[in-house]
N, C-alpha and C positions, 0 to 999 in steps of 0.2 A: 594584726595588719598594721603596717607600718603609714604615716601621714605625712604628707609635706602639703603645707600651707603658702601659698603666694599672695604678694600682697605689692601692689607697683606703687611707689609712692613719686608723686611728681614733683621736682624743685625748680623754682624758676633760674633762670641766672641773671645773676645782678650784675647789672650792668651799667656802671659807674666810672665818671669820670673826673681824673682828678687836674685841675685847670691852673697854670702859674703866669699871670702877667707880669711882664716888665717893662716901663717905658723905653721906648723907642728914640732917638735923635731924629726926628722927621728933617733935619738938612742933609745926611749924607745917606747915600744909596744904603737900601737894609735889604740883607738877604733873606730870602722865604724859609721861615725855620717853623719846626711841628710839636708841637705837645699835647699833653694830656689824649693820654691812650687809656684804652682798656687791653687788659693782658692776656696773650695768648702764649702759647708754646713756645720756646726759643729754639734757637738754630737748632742746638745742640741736645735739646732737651724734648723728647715729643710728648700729646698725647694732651689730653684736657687739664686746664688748672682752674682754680676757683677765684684767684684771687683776682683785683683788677689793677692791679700796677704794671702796666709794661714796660716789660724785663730791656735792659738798657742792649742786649746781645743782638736783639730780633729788628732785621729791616724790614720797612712795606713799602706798596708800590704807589703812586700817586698820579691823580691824572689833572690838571686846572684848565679852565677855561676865562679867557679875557670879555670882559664886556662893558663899552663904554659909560654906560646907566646900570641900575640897577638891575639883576639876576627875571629874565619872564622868558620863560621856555617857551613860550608862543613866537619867539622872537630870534629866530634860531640860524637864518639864513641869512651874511653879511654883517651879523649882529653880535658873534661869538667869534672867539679866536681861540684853537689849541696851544694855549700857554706851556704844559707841560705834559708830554706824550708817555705813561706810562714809567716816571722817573723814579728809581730807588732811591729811598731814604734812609739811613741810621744815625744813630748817637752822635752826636759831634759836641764833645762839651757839657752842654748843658741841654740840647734843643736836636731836631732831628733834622736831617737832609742832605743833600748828595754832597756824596764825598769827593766827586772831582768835578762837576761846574757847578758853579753859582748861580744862582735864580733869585732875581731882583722884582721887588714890589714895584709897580706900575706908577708911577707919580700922578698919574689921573685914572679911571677907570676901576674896575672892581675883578674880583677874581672869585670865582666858584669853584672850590675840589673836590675830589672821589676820590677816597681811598679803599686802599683793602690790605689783608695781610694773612701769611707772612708774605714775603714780595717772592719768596720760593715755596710756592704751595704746592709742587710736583704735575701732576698729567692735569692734560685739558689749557683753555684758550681764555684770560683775564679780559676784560675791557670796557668800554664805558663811553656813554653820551651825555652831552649839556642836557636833554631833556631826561634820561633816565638813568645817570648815575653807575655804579659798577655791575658785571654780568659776570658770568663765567658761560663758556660752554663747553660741556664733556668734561667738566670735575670728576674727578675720582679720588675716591677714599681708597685709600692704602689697606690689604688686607693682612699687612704684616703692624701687628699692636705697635711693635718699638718706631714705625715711621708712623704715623696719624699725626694727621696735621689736624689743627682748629683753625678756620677757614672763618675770618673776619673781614668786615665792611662799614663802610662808616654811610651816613645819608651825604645827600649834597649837601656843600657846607660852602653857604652862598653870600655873596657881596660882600667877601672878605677884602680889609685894605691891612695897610702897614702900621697898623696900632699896638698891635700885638702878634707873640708867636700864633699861627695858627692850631686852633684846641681842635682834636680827633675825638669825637666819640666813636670805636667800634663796638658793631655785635656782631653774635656768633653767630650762623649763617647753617651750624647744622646741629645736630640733637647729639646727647652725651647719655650714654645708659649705661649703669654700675650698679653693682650686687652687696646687698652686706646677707649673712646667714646668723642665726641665732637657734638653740633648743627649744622646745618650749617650754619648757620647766628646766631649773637650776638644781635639782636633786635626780637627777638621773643616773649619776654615778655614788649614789649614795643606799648603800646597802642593795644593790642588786646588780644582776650579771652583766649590765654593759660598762662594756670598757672604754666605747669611741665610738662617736660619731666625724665621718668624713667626705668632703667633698671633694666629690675624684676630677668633678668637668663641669662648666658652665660653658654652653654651647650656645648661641644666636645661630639660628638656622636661617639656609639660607635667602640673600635680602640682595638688591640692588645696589652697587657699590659707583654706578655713572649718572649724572644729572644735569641738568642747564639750569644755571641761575638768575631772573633779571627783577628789576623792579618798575612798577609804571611811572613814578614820577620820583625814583629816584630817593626813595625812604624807605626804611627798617619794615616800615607798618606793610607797606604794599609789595613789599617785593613776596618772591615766593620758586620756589623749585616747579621742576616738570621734565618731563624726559628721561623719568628714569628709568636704567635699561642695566641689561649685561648683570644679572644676576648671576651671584657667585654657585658654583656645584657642590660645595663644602659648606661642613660648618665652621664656626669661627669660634678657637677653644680658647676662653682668655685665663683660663690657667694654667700654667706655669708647673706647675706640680700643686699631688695633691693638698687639701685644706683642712688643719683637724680641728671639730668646733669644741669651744670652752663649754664644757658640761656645766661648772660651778657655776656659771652667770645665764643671763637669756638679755644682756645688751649683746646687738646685734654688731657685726664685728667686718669692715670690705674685704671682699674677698675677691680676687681675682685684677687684673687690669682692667679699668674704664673703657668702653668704644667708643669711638666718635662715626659716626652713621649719616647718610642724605634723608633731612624730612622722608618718611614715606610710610607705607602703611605696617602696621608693627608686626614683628617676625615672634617666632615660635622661641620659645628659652627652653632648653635640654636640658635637667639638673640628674649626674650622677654622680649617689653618693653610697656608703656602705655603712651598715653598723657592725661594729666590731663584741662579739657575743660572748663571754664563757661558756665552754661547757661543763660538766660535770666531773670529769677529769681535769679540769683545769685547763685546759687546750682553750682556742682561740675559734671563734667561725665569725668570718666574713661574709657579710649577704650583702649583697652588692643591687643597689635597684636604681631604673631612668625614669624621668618623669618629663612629661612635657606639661609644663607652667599652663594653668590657666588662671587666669590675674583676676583680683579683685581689688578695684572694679575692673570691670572692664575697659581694656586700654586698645584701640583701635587703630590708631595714628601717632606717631612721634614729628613733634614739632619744633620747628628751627629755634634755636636759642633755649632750649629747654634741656633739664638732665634731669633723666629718670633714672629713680632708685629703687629694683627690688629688693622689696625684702623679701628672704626666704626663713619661715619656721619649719625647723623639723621638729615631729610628735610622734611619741612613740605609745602604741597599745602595748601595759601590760598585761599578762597572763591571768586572767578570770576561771573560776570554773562557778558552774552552776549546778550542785550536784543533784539527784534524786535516785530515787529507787524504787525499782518494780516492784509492785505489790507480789505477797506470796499468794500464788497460785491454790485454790483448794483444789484436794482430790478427797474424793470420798470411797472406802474400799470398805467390803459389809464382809464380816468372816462366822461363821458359828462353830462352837465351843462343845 
């Protein structure tokens, strides 16, 4: 009988920000300029990445709010002003923000911003309040691997002045799940008939790909997904063609494309793979088997800003016998002579 072992291992994503002051000439008008990001996919480039540098390619979208005193969201009617409605930003130089007008720091008063990114995230509706900071509604996740966007947001980032570029902390707003595969043992191709072990498909079965995003007071900590609908009728094959695993080793080795997924409750993984056999003529046999993952531990819920990593071990039973033998039977035959 042939084994496959699951095993979901949870990574958090780090989520770091790298910060550059410069002074400023507080005499002559300073334009609103952005740094230190955390990094997500570029235009050009989709899908999850780990590191946190953001890629100089990728614009995001920006929303500010004016207010003569210090930032109190209790304080929200005649109090606030829509500084900037939803403004793209990119690279300029050194610092980031709009390429064709200029947006000047306030010589009195404070400024509060929300951001998110990429500032072209695809389907559904961005937006954002002085009390709660960025939403989406009717986000969707792309069911084609090569468009997946990573769908970032920063908290309110409050009673900003003209001291410095303004610094972006984003996170990631939805859940990242990737595969590696391993043998179980490193001598499997070592003096006996198999030739290959291979992963034909890793399958996410079907999962909810629309959701509304908001936060209560406009933070990482409290916001939260809801609404999710419109599950997909297919699975979702993130292989590409088949995978053959390194017999010699048992480090575990990714396989397939990473998904990027809405928080929501965790979908079923389809693993099919075949082992490749000799027979006794030398010929080849393919036994081809599916398995539907059940994790350990048990993995319930996938949560925003988190990437999960299964691992998959494949084990194989050899060939045992247990011999014995029937006792001989007496018979008794009586003849005379």
């Amino acid at each position: 009988m042939k084994k496959i072992i699951f095993i979901a291992a949870l990574a958090i994503a780090t989520l770091a920000s790298c910060t550059k002051e410069e002074p400023i000439n507080s005499s002559s008008e300073q334009e609103i300029a952005f740094n230190g990001v955390t990094r997500l996919n570029t235009k050009t480039v989709y899908g999850p990445v780990a590191s946190t540098d953001y890629p100089e390619a990728e614009h995001f979208g920006v929303y500010a709010y004016y207010t003569p005193v210090k930032y109190d969201s209790s304080k929200v009617s005649g109090d606030s002003a829509l500084y900037m409605n939803n403004v793209e930003v990119q690279k300029q130089t050194t610092y980031w923000a709009n390429s064709t007008t200029k947006y000047y720091w306030p010589k009195s008063g404070k400024l509060t911003f929300a951001c998110y990114s990429p500032k072209a995230y695809g389907n559904g509706v961005a937006s954002s309040s002085f009390e709660r900071g960025i939403a989406f509604q009717g986000f969707t996740t792309s069911t084609d691997i090569t468009k997946q966007v990573d769908l970032l947001a920063s908290d309110l980032i409050k009673d900003q002045t003209s001291e410095a570029a303004v610094s972006v902390q984003f996170r990631h707003l939805l859940s990242q799940i990737a595969f590696t595969v391993a043998p179980a043992q490193s001598d499997y191709n070592t003096n006996s008939n198999l030739s290959g072990i291979r992963i034909n498909s890793i399958k996410v079965a079907p999962f909810k790909t629309v959701g509304d995003y908001h936060s209560t007071d406009g933070t990482y900590t409290n916001g939260s997904w809801s609404g999710m609908r419109e599950q997909i009728s297919y699975n979702l094959d993130i292989l590409s063609s088949p995978k053959d695993v390194n017999l010699s080793s048992t480090s575990a080795v990714t396989v397939g494309t990473p998904i990027i997924v809405i928080p929501q409750t965790a979908s079923n993984i389809i693993i099919n793979y075949s082992i490749i056999l000799k027979d006794a003529n030398g010929g080849m046999i393919t036994d081809t088997k599916e398995v539907i993952g059940t994790w350990t531990p048990a993995l319930t819920t996938w949560v925003k800003g988190k990437k999960y990593t299964y691992n998959i071990t494949i084990g194989l039973d050899q060939i045992m016998f247990a011999p014995s033998v029937v006792d001989w039977t007496d018979t008794t035959e009586s003849t005379q002579l």
